[in-house]
DRENBA-655336 format. One record per atom (N, C-alpha, C): residue in three letters; x negated, y negated, z. Coordinates in pm, whole numbers, plus 50000, padded with zeros to 5 digits. Layout:
<pts>
ALAXYZ
...
</pts>
This chain:
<pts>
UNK915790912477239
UNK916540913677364
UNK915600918877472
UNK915110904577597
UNK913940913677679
UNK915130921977811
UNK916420917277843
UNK917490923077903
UNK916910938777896
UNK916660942778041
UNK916610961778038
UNK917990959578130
UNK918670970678109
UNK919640977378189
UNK919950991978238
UNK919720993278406
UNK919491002178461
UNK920901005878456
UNK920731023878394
UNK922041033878428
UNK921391044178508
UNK922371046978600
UNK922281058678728
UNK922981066578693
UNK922131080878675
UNK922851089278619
UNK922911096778509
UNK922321112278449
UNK921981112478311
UNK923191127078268
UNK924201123778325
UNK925651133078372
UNK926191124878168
UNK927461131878197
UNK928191128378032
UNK928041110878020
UNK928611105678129
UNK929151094378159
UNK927821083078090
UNK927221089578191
UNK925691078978170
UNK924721076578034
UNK924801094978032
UNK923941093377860
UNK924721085777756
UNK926111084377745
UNK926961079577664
UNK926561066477669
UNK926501059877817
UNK926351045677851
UNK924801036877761
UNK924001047877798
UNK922951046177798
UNK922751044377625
UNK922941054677547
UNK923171054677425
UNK923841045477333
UNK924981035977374
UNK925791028677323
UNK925381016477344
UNK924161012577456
UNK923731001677468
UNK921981002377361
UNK921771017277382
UNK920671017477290
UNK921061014377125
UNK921711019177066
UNK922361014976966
UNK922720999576935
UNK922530992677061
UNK922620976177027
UNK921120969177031
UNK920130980977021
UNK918940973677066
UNK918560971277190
UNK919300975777287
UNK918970972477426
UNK918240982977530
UNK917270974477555
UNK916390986977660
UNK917110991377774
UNK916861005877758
UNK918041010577905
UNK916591018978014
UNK916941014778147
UNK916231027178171
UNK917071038278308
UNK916891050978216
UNK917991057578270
UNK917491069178391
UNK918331065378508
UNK917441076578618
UNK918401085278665
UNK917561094678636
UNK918101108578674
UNK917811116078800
UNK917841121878926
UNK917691126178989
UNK916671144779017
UNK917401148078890
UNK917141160778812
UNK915911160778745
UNK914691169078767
UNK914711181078817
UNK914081181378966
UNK913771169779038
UNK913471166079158
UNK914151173379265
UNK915871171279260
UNK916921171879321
UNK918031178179256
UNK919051183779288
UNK919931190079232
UNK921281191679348
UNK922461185479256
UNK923331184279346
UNK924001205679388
UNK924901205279455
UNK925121221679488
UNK925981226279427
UNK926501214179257
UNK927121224279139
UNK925991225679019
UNK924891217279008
UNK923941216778885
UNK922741224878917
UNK922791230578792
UNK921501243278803
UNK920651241278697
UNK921191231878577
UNK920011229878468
UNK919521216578484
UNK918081221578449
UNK917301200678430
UNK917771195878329
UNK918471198178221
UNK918681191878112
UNK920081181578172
UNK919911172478078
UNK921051161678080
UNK922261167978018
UNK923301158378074
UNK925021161478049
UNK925071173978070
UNK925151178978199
UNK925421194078236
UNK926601201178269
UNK927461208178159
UNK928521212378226
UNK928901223378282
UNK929581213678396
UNK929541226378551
UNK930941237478519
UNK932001229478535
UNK933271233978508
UNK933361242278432
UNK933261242478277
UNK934081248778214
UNK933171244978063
UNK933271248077946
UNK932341248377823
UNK933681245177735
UNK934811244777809
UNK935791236277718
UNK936221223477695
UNK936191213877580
UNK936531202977588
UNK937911197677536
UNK938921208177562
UNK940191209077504
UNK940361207977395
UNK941851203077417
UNK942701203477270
UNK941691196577161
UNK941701200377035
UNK940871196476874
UNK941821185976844
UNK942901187176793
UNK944111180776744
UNK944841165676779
UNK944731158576737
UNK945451145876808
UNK946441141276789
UNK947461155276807
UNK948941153276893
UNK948601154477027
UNK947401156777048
UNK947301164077232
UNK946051147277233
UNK946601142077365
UNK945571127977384
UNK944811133777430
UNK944021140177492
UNK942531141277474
UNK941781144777331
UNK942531149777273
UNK942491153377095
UNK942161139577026
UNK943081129977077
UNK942961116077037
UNK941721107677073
UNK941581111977214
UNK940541102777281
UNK939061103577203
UNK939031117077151
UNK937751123477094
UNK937511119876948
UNK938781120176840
UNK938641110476751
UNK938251092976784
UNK938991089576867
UNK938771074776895
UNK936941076076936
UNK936431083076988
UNK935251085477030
UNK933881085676939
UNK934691092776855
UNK933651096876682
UNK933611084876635
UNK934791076476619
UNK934991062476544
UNK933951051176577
UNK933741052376744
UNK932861041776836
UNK931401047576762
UNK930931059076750
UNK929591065176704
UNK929701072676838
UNK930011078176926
UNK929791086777081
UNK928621097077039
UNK927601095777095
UNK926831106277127
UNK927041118177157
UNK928121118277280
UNK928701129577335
UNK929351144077224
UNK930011132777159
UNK931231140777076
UNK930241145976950
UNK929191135176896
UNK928051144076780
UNK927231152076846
UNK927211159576951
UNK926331169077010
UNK927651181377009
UNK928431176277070
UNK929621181977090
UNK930191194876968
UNK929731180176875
UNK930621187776733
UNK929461198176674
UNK928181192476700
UNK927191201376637
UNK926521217176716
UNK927611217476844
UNK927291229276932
UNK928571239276945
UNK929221237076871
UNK930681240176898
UNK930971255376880
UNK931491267276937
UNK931721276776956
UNK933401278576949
UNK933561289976862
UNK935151290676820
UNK936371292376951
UNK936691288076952
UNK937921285177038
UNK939441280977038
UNK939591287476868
UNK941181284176866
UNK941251267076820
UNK942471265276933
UNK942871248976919
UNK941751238076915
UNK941141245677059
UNK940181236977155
UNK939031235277064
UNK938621219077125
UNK936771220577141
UNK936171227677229
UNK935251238677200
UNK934321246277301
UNK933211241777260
UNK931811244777342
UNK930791238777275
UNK929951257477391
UNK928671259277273
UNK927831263177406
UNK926611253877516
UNK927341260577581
UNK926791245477661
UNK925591243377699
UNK924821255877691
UNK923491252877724
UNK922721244977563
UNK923411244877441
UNK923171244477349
UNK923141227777309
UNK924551228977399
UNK925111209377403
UNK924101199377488
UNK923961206377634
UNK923161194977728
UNK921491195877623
UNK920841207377619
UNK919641206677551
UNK919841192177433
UNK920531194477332
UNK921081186777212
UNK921121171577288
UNK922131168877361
UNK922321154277463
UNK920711147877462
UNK920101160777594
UNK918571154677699
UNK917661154477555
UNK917931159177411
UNK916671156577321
UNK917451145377262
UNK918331141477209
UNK918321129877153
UNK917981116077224
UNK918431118577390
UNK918491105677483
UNK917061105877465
UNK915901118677495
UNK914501112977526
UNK913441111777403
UNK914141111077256
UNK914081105977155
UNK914081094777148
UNK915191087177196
UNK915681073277149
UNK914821063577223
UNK914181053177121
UNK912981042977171
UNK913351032377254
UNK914841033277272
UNK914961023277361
UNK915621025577519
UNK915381037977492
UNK916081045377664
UNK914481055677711
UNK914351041477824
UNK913141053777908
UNK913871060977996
UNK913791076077999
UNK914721084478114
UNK913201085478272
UNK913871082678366
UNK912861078578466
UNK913241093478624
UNK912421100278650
UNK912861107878736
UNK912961107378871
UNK914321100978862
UNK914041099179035
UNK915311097079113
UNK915801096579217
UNK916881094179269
UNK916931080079349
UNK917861074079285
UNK918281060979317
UNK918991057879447
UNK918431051879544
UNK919351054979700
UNK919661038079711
UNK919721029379635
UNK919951012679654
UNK920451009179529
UNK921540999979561
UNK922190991879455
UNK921600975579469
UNK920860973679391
UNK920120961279329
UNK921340949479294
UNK922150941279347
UNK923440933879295
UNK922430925779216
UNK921700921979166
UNK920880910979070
UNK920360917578937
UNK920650933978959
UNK920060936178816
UNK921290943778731
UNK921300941178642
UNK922100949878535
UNK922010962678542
UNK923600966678566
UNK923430984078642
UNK924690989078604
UNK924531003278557
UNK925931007878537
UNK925641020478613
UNK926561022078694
UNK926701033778814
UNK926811042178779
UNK927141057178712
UNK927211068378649
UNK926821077278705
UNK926631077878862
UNK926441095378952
UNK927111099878982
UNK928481102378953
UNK928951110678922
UNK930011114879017
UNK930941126179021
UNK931761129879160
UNK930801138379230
UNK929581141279232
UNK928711148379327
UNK927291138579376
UNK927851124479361
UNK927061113679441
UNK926081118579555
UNK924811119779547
UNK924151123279663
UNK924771114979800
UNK924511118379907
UNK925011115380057
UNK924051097380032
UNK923101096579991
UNK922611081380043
UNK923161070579945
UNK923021074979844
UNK923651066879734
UNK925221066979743
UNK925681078079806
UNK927721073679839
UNK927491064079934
UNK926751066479995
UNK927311053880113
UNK926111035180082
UNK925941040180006
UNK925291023279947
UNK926281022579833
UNK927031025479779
UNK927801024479701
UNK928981017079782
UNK929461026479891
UNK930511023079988
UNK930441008980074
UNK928911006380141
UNK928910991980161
UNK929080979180060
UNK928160986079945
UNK928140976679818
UNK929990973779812
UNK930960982879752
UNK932190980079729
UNK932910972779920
UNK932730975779965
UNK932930971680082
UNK934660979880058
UNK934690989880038
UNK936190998379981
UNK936021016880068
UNK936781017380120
UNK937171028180119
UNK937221039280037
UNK936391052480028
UNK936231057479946
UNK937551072579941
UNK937361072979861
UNK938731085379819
UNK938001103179808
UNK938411108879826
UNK937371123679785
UNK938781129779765
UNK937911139179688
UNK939101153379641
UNK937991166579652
UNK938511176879617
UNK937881188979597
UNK937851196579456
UNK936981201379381
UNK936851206579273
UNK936191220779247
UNK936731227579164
UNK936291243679137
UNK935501241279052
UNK934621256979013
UNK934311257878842
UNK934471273578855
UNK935091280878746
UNK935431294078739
UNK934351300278705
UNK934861315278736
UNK933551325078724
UNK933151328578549
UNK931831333678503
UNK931841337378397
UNK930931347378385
UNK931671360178293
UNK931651372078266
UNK930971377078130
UNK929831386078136
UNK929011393077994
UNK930281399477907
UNK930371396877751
UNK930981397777686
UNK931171415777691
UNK929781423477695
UNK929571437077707
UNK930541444477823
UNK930351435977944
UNK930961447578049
UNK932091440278039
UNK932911432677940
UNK934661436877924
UNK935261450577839
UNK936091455977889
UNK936391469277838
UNK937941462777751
UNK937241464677600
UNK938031462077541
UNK939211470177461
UNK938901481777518
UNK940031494577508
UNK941361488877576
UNK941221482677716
UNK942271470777757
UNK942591459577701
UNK940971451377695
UNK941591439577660
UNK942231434377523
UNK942141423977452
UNK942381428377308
UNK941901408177261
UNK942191405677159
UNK941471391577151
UNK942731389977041
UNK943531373977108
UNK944231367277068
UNK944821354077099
UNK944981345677024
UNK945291329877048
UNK946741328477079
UNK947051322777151
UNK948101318277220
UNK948771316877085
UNK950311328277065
UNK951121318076995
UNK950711322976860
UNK949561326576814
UNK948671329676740
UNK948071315876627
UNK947681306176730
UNK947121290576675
UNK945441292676675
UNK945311290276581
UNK943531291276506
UNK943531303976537
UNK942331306976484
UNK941621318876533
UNK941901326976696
UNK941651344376645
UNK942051350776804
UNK940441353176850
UNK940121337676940
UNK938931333077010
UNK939161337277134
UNK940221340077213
UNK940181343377366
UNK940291359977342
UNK939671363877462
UNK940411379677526
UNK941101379077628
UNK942021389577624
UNK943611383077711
UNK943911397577765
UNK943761397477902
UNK943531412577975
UNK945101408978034
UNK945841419477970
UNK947441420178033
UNK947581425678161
UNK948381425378239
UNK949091430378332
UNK950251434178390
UNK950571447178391
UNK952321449578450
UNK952471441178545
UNK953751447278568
UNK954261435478693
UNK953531441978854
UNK953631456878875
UNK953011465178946
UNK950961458078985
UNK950411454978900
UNK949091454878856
UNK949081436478932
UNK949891428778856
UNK949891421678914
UNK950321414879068
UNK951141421879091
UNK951651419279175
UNK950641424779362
UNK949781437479285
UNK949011440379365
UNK947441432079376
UNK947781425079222
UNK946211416579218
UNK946741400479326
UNK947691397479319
UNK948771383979374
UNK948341385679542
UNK948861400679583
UNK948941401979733
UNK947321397779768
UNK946121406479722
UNK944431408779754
UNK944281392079729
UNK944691381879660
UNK944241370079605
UNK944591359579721
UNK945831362779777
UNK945961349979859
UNK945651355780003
UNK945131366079996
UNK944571371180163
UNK943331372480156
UNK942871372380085
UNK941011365380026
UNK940421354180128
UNK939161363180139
UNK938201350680238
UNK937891343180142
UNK937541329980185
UNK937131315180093
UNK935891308480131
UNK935251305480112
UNK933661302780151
UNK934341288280230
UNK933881286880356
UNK934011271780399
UNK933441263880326
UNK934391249880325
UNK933931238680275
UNK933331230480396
UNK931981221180361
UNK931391217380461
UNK931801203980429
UNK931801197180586
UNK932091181180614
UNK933221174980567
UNK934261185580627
UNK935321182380570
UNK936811189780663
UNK937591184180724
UNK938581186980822
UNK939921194480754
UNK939931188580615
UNK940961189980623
UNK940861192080402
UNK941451198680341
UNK941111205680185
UNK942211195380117
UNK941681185080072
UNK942611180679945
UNK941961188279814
UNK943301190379733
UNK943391192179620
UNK943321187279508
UNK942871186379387
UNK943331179079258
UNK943961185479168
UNK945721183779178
UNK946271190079109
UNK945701195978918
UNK944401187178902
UNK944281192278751
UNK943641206378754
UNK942541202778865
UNK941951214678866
UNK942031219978971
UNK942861225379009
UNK943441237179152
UNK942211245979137
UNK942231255779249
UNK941541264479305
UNK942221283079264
UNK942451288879162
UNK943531298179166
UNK944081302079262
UNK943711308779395
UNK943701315079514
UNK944541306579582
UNK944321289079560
UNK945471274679630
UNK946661277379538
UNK946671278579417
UNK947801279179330
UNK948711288579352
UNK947801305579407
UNK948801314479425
UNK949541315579523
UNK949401310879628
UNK950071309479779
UNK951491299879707
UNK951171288579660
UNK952711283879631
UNK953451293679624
UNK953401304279604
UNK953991315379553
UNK953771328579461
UNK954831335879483
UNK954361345579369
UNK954481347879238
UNK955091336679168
UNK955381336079072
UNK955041325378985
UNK953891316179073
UNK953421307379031
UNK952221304578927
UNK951391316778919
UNK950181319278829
UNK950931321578676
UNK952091330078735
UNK953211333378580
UNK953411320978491
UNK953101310378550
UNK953451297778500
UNK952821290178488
UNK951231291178508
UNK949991285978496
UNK948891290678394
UNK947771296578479
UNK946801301578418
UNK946861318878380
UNK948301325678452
UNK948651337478348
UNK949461337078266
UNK949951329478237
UNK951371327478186
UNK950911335978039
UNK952291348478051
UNK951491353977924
UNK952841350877809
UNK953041340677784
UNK953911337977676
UNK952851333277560
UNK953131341677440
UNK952211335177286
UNK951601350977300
UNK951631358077427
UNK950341365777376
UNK950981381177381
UNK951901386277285
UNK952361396377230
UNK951021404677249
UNK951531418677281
UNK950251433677259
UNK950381436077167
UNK949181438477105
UNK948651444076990
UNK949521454576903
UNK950151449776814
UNK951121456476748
UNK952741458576797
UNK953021450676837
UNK954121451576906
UNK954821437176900
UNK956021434877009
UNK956201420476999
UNK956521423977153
UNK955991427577220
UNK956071429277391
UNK955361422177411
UNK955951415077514
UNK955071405277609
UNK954331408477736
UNK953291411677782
UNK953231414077923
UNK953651405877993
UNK953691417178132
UNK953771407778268
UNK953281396478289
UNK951701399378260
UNK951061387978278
UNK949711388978237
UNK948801377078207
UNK947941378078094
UNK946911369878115
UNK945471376378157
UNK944431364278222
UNK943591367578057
UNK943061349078061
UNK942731348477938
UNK941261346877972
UNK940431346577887
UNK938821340677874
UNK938351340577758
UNK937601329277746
UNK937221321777616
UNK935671319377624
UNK935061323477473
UNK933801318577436
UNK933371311377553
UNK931871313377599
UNK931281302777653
UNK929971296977554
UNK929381306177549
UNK928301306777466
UNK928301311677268
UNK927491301577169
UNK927861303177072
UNK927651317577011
UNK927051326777069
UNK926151343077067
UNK927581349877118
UNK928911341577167
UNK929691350777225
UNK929071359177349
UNK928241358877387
UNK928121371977480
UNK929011369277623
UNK928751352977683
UNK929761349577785
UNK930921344377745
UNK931681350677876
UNK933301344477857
UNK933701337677993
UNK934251327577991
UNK934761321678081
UNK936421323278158
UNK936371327078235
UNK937821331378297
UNK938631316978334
UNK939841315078234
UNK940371307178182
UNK941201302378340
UNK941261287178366
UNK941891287578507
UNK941781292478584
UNK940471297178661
UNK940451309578756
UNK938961298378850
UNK938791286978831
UNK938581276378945
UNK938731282779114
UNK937571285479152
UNK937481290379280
UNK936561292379378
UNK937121289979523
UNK936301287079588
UNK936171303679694
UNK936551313979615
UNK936271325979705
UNK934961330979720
UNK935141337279826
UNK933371341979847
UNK933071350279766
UNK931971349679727
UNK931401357579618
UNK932131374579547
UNK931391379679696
UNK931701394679769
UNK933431393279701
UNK934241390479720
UNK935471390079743
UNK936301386379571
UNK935241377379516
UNK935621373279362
UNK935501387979290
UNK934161392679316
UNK933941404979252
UNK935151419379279
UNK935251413179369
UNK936031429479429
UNK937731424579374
UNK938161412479352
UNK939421408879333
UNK940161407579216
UNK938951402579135
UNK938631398978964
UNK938641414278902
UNK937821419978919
UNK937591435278906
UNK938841444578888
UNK940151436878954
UNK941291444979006
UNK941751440278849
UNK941491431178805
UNK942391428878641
UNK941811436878592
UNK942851444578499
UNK942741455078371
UNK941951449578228
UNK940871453078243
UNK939471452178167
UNK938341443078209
UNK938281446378336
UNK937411435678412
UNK936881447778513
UNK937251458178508
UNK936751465178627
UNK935461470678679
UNK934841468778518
UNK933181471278553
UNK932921454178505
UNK933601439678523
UNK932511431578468
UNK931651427078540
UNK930261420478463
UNK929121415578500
UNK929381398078538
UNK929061396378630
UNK929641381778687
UNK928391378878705
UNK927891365478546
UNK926761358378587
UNK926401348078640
UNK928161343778630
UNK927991334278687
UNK929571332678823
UNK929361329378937
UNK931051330879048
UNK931261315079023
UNK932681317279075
UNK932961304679110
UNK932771295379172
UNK932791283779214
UNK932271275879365
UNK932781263579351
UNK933101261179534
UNK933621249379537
UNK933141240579554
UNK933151225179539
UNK932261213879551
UNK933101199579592
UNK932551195579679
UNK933371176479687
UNK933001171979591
UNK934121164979513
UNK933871155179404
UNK934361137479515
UNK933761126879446
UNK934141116379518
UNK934301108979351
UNK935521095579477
UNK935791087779302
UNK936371072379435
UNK936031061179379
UNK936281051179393
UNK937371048279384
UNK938161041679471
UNK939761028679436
UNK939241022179362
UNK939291026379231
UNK938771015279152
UNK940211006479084
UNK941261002879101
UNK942360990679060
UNK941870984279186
UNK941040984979313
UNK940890975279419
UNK939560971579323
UNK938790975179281
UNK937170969779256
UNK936680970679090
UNK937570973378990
UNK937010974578902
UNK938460969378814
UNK937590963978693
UNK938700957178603
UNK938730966778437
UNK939430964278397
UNK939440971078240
UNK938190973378153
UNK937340966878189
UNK936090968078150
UNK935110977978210
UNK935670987678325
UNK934830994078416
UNK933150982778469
UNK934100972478482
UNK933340964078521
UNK933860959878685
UNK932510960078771
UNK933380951778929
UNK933290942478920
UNK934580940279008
UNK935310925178990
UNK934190914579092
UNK933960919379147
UNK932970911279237
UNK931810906779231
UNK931260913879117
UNK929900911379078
UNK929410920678916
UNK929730906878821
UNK929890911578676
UNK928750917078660
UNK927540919578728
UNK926310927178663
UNK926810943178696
UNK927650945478765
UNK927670956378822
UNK928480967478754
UNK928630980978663
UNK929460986578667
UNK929941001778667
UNK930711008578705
UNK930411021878687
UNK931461022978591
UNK930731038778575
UNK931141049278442
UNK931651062778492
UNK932201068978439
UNK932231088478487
UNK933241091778565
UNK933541099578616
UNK934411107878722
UNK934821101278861
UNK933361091878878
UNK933231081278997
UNK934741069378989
UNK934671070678871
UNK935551056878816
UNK937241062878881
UNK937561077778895
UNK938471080178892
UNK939321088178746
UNK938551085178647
UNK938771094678500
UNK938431109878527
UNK939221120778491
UNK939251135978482
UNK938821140478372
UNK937811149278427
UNK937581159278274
UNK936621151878176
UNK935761160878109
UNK934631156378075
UNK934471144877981
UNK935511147377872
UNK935951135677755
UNK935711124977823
UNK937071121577889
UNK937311111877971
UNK936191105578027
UNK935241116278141
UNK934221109878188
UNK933041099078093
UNK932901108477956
UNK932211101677851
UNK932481091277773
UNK934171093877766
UNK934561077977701
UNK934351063177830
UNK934561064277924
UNK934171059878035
UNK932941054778019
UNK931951059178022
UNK930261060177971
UNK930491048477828
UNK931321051777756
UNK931051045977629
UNK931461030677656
UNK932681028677731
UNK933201015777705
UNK932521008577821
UNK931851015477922
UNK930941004178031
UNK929651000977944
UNK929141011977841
UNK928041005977769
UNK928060994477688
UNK929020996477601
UNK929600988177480
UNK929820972777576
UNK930680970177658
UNK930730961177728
UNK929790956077804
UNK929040965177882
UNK927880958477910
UNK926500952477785
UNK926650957377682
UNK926110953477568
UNK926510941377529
UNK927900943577536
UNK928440927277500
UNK928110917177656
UNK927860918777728
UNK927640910077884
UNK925940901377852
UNK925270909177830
UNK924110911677836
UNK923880904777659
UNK924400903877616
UNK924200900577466
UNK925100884477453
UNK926050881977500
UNK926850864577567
UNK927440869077471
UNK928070884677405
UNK929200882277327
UNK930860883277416
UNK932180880977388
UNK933050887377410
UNK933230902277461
UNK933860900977563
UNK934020919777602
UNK934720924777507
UNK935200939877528
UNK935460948477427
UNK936830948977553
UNK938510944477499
UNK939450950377585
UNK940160963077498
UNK939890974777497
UNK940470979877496
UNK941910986477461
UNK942670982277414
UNK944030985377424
UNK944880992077435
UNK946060993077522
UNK946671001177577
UNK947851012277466
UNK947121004877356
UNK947651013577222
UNK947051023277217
UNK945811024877256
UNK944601034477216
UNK944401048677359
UNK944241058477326
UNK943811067277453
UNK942651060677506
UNK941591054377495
UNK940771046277551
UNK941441036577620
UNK941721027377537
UNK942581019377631
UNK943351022477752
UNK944151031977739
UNK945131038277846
UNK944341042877929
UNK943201048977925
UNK942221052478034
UNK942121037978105
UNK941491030678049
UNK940641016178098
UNK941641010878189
UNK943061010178160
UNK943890998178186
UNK944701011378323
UNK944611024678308
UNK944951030778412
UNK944011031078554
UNK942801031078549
UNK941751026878658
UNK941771016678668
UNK942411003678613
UNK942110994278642
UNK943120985378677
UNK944450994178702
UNK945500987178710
UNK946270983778873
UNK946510971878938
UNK946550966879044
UNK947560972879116
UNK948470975279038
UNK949740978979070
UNK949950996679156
UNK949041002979109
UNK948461019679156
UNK948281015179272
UNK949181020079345
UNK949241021679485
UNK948171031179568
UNK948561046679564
UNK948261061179563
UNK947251065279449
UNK945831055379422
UNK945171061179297
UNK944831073779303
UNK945001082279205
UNK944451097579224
UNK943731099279058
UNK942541107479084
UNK942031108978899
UNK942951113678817
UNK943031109978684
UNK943831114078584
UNK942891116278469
UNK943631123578407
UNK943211131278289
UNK944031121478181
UNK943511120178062
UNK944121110777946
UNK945201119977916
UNK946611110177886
UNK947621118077881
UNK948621108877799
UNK949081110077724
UNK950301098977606
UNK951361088077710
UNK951191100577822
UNK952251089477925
UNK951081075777930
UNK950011074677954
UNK949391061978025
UNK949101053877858
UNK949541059977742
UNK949441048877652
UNK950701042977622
UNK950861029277559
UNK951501023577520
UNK952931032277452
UNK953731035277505
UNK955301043277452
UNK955631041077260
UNK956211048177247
UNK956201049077072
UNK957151037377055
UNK956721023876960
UNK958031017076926
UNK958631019976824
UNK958831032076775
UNK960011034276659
UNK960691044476737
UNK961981052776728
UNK962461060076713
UNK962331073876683
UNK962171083576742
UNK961571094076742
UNK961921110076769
UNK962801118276767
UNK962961126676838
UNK961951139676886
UNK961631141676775
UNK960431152176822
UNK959591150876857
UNK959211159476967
UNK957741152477054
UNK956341154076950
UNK956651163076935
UNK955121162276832
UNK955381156176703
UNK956191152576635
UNK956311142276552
UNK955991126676638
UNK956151121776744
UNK956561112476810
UNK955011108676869
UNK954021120976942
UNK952741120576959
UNK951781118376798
UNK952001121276691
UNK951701120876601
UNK951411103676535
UNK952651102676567
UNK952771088576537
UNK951901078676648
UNK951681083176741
UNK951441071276825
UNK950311074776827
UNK949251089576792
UNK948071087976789
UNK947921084776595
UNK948361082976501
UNK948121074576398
UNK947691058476426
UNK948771055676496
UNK949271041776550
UNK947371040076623
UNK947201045176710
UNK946091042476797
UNK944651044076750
UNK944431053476584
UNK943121056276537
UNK943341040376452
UNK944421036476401
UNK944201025076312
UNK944141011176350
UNK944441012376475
UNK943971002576621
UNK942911000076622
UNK942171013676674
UNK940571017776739
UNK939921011776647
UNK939931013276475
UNK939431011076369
UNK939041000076337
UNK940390988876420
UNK939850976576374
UNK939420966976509
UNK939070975676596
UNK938250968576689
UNK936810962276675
UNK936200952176709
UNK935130948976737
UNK934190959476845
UNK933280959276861
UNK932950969276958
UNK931540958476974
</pts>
């Protein structure tokens, strides 16, 4: 196969891409921008860097991202065998440490003999060469807008957090105490309670908080997946109670009392020493995180190594320009992968990565594409970005609603998710790829 195929991009999306076409024998050559350039959420040179959060959710596949990640292992995903081999305890969830994961990713990709990784930033889309797009929702400024003429489409933006994270040492665990929601897997989080008094005074300081301006930008859309805490609490005051404090599952220590309310944080790192403040996505000024965060009971001396910050993410109308294949409709050499596509959350971004590779493998090889099916959490991704009918596209996160509905009879939901992710691994199984 003398076919090379250029991927942009060495983010989840891309290495996946890049990998799944290497695995067919096919020369990829993959450009990265990093360590040249660095967008204003990425701080490591290593590949697949995660900004957000070191969680890759639910384990289990009653929960569809749970599903998506089995369906993932089945394809061979790169992502998910780095994933699994970095993994840090977390209860339900996949956690990974993440400096542990991207290292793991950037050595296998610059291992593999058939992916040259090339350093440089890509500011032109080539329509004559074999290309899968993969930069990501933090698209440099020259490459969004050659992207934007290329689609000749209107582009969409949202806004995105990543929460602060805290030394395991300066939590005072005379307050806090370590327990799993509910008490499911292991007690992997610490869960700093709060009266109603405590909270209610942390509620008032939170939504009268300075916020670092966002630049080049009039006016703050949101993405309901990943809110901003500080945007969440203004809905109200009782709205965190029902979010990211919600302290139901998490009884005090010897007792069956519930607190008021209950900020959680989970493993970041496999050493335990960082913890990540669970839903707490924010764009407050530094000065102001410290002094506000601090106000939760066992946080009052913590070490913040890392604050929160806000960032434009961008993502394509892709049901106007892209078909089930994360292929454009306008020009079959062309396709993107990742967050760009309109897919949420890191899985997602990587299964994304997987099925533009696999398909472009099959393009590039004169076999049959790979469709997907809307039986499968893959599928339901593919056929949700790519569906004509989405008026109002906004990113989504893989979710049981966008797969195929259960055809038997069912009453219980988790009996009912059960079944339909059975239904969808024995699908996946007998796909061609």
């Amino acid at each position: 196969m003398n076919t090379t195929v250029k991927v942009i991009g060495a983010g989840l999306a891309g290495c996946e891409a890049a990998w799944q076409l290497a695995k067919k024998n096919i020369k990829v050559k993959l450009y990265e921008m990093k360590p040249l350039k660095f967008s204003p959420a990425h701080k490591s040179k290593n590949f697949a860097e995660l900004v957000c959060s070191n969680s890759l959710r639910a384990a289990n596949i009653e929960n569809a991202v749970g599903l998506l990640k089995e369906e993932m292992r089945i394809a061979g995903s790169l992502i998910m065998e780095c994933a699994d081999e970095t993994r840090v305890p977390a209860g339900g969830a996949l956690a990974v440490d993440r400096e542990e994961f991207s290292a793991l990713v950037t050595k296998k990709i610059n291992e593999n003999p058939f992916i040259e990784v090339i350093c440089e930033e890509i500011t032109q889309i080539n329509p004559d060469e074999y290309t899968i797009i993969a930069s990501g929702p933090l698209t440099s400024d020259d490459l969004y807008e050659q992207i934007q003429s290329f689609l000749g489409d209107e582009y969409l933006h949202f806004f995105d957090a990543a929460a602060p994270i805290v030394t395991y040492e300066s939590i005072n665990m005379d307050k806090a105490y370590k327990k799993a929601r509910y008490n499911k897997g292991d007690a992997d989080y610490i869960n700093c309670s709060m009266t109603k008094e405590e909270y209610e005074s942390f509620w008032n300081e939170l939504v009268n908080a300075e916020v670092s301006p966002i630049h080049g930008a009039d006016k703050e859309i949101v993405f309901e997946g990943c809110m901003p805490v500080e945007t969440m609490a203004k809905r109200g005051k009782d709205t965190l109670l029902f979010g990211p404090l919600k302290p139901v599952g998490l009884e005090l220590p010897g007792t069956d009392k519930i607190p008021y309310a209950a900020v959680q944080l989970r493993m970041d790192n496999k050493e335990g020493s960082l913890y990540n403040m669970v839903g707490f996505q924010t764009h407050l000024k530094f000065g102001e995180q410290k002094r506000i965060f601090s106000m939760i009971p066992g946080l009052e001396n913590a070490e913040f190594v890392r604050y929160g910050v806000m960032h434009r993410n961008t993502f394509i109308n892709s049901p106007n320009v892209l078909n089930c294949f994360y292929q454009c409709k306008h020009n079959s050499k062309i396709f993107f992968a990742g967050q760009i596509t309109g897919v949420e959350g890191y899985i997602e971004s990587a299964s994304s990565g997987m099925v533009a590779g696999i398909n472009m493998a099959n393009l590039v090889s004169g076999k049959k594409m790979t469709d997907f099916p809307k039986e499968t959490a893959t599928g339901g991704l593919c056929h949700y970005i790519s569906d004509p009918s989405v008026k109002n596209f906004q990113p989504m996160n893989v979710t049981f609603g966008i797969i195929s509905p259960c055809d038997k009879k069912i009453r219980k939901k988790r009996e009912k998710n059960a079944y339909i992710a059975q239904r969808a691994i024995e699908t996946f199984k007998n796909l061609i790829f």
